[in-house]
C-alpha positions in Angstrom: 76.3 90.2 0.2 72.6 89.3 0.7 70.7 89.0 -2.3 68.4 91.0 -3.3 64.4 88.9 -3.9 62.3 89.4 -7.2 59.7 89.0 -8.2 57.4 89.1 -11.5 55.5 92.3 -10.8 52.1 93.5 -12.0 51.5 96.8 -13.8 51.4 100.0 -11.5 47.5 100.4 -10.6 46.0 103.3 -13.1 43.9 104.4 -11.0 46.3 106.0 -8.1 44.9 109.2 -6.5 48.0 110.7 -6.4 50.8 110.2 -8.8 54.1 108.8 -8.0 56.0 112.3 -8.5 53.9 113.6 -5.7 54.5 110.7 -3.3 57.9 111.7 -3.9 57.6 114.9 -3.3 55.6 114.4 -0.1 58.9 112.0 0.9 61.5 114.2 0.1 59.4 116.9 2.1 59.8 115.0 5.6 63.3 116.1 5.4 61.9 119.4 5.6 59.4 118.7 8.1 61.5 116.9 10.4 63.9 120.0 11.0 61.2 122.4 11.0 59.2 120.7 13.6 62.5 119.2 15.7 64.0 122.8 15.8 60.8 123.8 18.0 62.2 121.7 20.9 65.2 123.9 20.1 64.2 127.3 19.4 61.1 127.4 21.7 62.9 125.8 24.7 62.2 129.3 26.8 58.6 128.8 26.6 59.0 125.2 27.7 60.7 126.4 30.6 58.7 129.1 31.8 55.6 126.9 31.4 57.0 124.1 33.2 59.4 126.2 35.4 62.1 123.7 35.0 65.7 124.1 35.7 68.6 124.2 32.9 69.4 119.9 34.3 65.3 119.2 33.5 66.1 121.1 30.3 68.6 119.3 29.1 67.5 115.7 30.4 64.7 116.8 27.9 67.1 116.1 24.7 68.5 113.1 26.7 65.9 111.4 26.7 64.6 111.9 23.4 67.8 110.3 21.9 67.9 107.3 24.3 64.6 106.8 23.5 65.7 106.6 19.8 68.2 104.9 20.3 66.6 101.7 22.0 63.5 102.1 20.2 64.3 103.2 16.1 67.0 100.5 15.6 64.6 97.3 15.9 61.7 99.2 14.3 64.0 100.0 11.1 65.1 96.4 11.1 61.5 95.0 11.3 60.0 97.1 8.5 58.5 95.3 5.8 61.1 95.4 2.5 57.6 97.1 0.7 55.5 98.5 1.7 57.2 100.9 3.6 54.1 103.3 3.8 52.8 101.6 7.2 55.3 102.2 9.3 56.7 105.7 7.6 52.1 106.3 8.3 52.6 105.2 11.9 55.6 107.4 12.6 53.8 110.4 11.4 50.6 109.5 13.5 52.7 109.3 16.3 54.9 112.8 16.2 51.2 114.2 15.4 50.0 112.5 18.7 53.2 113.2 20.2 53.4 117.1 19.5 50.1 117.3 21.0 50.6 115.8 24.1 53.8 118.1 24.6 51.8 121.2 23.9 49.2 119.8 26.4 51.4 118.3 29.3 51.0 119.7 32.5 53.7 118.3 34.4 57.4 117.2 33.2 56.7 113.7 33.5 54.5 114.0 31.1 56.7 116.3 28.7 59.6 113.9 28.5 56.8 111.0 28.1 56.0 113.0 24.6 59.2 113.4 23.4 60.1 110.1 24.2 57.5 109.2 21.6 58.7 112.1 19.6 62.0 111.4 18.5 61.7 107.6 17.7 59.1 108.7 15.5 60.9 111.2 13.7 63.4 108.6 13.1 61.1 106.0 11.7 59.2 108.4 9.3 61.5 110.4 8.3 64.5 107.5 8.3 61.7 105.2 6.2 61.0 108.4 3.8 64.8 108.2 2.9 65.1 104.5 2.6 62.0 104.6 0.2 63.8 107.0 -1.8 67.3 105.6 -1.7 65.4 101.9 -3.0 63.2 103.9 -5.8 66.9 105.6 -7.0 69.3 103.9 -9.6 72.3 103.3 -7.7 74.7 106.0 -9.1 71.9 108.7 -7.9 72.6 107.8 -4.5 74.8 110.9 -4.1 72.0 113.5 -5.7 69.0 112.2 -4.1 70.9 112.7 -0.7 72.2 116.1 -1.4 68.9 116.5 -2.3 67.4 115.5 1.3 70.1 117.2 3.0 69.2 120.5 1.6 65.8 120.3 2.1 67.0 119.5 5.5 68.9 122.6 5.6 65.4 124.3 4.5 64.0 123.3 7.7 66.7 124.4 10.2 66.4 128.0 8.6 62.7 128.4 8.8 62.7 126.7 12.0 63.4 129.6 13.8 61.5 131.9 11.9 58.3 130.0 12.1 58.9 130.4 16.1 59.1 133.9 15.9 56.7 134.4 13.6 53.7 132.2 15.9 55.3 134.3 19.2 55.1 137.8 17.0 51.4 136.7 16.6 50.4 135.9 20.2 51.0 131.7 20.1 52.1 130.2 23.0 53.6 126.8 23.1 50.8 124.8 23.1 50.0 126.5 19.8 53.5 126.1 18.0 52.7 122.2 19.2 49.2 122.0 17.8 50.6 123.8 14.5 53.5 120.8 14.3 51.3 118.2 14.8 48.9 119.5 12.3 52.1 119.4 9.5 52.2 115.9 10.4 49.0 115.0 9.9 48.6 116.8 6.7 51.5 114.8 5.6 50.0 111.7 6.9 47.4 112.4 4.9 48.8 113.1 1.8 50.7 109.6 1.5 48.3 107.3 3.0 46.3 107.4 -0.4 49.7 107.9 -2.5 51.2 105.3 -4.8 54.4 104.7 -3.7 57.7 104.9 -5.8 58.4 101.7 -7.8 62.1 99.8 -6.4 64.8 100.2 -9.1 64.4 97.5 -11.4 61.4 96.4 -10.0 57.5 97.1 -12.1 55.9 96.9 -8.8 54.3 99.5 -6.4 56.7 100.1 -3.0 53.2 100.0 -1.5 51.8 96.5 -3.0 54.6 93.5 -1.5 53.6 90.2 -2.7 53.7 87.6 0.3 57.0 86.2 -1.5 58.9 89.2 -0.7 58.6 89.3 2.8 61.0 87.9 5.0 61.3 86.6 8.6 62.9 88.3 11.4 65.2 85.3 11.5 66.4 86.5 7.5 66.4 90.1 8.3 68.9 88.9 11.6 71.0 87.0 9.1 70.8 90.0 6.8 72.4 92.6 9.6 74.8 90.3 10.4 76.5 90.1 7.1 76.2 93.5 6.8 77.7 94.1 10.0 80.4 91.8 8.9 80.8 93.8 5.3 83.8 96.6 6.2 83.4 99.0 3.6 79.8 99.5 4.8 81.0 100.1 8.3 83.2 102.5 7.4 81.1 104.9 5.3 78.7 104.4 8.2 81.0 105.6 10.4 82.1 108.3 8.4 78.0 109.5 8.3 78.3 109.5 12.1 81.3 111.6 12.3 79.6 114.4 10.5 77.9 115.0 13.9 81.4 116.0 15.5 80.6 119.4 13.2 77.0 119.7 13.4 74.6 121.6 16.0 77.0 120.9 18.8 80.0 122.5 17.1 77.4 125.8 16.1 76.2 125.5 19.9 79.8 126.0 21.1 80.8 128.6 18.8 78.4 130.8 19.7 79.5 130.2 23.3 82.8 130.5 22.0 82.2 133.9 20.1 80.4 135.8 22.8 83.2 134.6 26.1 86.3 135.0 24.0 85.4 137.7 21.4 82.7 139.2 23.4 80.8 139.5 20.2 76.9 140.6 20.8 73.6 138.4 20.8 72.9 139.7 17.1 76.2 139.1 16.2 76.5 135.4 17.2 72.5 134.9 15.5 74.2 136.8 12.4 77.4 134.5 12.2 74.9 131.3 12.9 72.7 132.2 9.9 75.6 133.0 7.6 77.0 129.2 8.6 73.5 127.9 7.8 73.8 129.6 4.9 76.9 128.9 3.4 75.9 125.0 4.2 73.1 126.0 2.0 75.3 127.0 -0.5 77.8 123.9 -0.4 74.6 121.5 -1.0 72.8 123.5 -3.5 76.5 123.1 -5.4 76.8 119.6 -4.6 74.0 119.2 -6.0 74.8 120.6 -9.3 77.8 118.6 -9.7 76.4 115.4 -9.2 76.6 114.3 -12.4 80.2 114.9 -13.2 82.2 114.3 -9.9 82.1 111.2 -8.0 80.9 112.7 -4.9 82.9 110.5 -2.3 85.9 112.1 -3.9 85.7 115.2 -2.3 85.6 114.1 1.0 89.2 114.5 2.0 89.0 117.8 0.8 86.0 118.5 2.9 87.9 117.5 5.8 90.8 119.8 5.1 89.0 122.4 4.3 87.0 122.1 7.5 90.2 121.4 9.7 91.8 124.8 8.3 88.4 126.6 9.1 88.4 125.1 13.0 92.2 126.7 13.4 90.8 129.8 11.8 88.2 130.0 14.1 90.7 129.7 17.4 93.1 132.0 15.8 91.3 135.1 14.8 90.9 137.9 16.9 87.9 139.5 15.4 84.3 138.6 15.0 84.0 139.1 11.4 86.8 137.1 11.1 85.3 134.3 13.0 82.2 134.3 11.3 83.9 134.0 8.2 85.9 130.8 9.8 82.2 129.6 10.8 81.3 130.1 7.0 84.1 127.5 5.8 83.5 125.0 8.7 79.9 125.2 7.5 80.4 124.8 4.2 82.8 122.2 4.2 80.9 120.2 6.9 77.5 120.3 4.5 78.2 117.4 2.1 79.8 115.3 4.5 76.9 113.1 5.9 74.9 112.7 2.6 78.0 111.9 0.4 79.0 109.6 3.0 75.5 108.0 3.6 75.1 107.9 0.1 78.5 105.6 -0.2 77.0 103.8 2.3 73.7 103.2 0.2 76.0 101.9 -2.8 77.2 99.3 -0.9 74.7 96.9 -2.6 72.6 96.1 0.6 68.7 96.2 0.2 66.7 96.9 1.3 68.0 100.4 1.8 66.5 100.0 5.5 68.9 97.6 6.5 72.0 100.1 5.3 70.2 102.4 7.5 69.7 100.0 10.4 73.8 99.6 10.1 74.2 103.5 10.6 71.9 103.9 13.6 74.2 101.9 15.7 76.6 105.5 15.6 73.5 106.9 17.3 75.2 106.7 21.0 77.6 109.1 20.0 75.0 112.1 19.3 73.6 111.1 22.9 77.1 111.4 24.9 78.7 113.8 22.5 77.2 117.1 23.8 78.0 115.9 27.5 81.5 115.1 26.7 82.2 118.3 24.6 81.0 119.9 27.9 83.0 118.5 29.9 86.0 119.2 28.2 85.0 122.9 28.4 84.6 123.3 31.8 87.8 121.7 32.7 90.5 122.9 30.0 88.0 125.7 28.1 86.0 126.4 24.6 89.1 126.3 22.5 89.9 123.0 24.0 86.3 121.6 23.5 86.4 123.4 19.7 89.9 121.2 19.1 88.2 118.0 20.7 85.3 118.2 18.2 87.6 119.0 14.8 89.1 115.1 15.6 86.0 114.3 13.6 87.5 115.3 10.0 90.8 113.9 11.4 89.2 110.6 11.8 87.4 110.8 8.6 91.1 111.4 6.7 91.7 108.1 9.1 89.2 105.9 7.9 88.6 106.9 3.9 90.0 104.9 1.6 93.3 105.3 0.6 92.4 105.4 -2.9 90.2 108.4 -2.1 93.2 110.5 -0.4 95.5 109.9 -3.8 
């Protein structure tokens, strides 16, 4: 296990402009941000299309290319970022989704579209996945689990209001290029509010996260050796690839459902939007109790019940013959699906590795699977049908019974 540098560390500067708590705050609020803004791409795709008269391939290659992008690009960047301070390159990602958001509200041609959100999504990933990291480092180890309930429902925040702040900005006469200009303006206020901030302190460390002494910082070749034992270290691969799984049961799963619920149960526009938001909510409702337990149930401990619970809601789902019934089988997919990525990424945190970057670095290389995931599940349901493509993605709970420790499953 790499060990961890220290260093003797001066006193926090006294004369901060803003106080640690609100430099935590501002992190913790990138969660937010990053669903808010992201769901835009979502939510607002119509508008994209109608300005850019593309066809449903160009739409799609749109989200294609965002996630290769991420993929190549967010993995070395993550790798390379300084141990502390971690406010350049989280400042630098939210430059560039402000630069990038404006550029997709101003492209005039599809070139220059998937240019932006080529920019767009690597970004995201190293703000908002540096944001994390800062906080996971600043945490004692045993609040691993809270502070990533914590960011999880704040990411849960976002997806709601995403859609509401769409139709909202339409309602009032916006057209993309001002839901863009609004996105990148969040950005930049955030930008803004950190770059004077004074970082959270490490655990056990007096420093600033913002003020690394010239000791501390290590070589490419180190951070190299670093990965390497990491990647060599078992139990952080497989709470890593537990964190990916949770994807198997994420958008893509909702996505299908709703596909699912209007072809086989012929249920209604509003009925499908009605059964999405009671999901959202009811994953709302699993964090915000997560959340209140943390302090007196180890959190990886419910996993395997998570993964029943969500396996029994999947054959609910296929099963039912009404629509209220489904959207209650929605409900329990949702709310046993909620806890599963920050309970597992939190594992993943306690593995010992720091910085919490590197841990993170480790769980990016599941990224692939979000890119061919929605292509696969597609595939599947144009040759054998929805309930086949349903039953392909509920494998993902199965595989997390597969790879949790036994002593968890006692």
């Amino acid at each position: 296990m790499p060990p961890t540098a220290m260093t003797s560390a001066p006193p926090p500067r006294r004369d901060a402009p803003i106080t640690v708590r609100v430099a935590r705050g501002a992190l913790f609020t990138t969660a937010l941000l990053d669903e808010l803004t992201t769901g835009l791409l979502v939510v607002a795709l119509p508008l994209i299309r109608d300005r850019l008269r593309l066809s449903y391939a160009e739409a799609g290659l749109i989200f294609t290319v965002g996630a290769l992008s991420s993929v190549l690009i967010e993995p070395p960047i993550t790798l390379a970022a300084d141990r502390r301070p971690l406010r350049v390159p989280i400042l630098a990602g939210m430059l560039a989704l402000a630069a990038g958001y404006a550029l997709a509200g101003l492209a005039p041609n599809y070139a220059l579209l998937l240019a932006a959100v080529a920019l767009i999504f690597p970004a995201i990933g190293t703000a908002v996945g540096l944001a994390q990291s800062a906080l996971i480092d600043a945490a004692p180890p045993h609040q691993a689990g809270r502070t990533m309930a914590r960011w999880t429902l704040l990411s849960a925040v976002g997806d709601l209001l995403a859609p509401l702040a769409v139709g909202v900005g339409v309602a009032a006469g916006m057209d993309w290029l001002g839901l863009c200009l609004i996105a990148g303006c969040l950005w930049l206020a955030s930008a803004f509010v950190l770059a004077p901030a004074c970082f959270p302190s490490p655990h056990g460390q007096g420093e600033l996260a913002g003020e690394a002494s010239s000791d501390e910082r290590d070589g490419l070749r180190s951070r190299l050796r670093d990965l390497r034992d990491a990647l060599r270290d078992r139990e952080l691969l497989r709470w890593a690839a537990i964190s990916t799984l949770a994807t198997t049961l994420d958008e893509v799963f909702l996505a299908f459902a709703a596909l699912y619920l209007h072809d086989h149960l012929h249920a209604s526009q509003e009925a499908i939007s009605t059964a999405i938001a009671v999901a959202v909510a009811a994953g709302l409702a699993a964090l915000v109790l997560l959340d209140h337990l943390g302090h007196r149930v180890e959190g990886r401990r419910l996993l395997p019940w998570m993964a029943v619970l969500a396996l029994l809601g999947v054959v609910l789902l296929l099963l039912v013959p009404t629509v209220p019934l489904a959207v209650l089988a929605l409900a329990v997919v949702a709310f046993a699906a909620a806890g599963w990525y920050p309970l597992a990424q939190a594992a993943a945190y306690a593995s010992g590795y720091q910085p919490a970057a590197l841990v993170r670095t480790v769980s990016l290389l599941g990224d692939p699977i979000e890119v061919v995931l929605p292509g696969v599940t597609g595939l599947i349901a144009a040759r054998f049908g929805l309930s086949a493509a349903l039953a392909f993605l509920a494998l993902g709970p199965l595989a997390m019974l597969v790879l949790l420790p036994r002593r968890h499953l006692s």
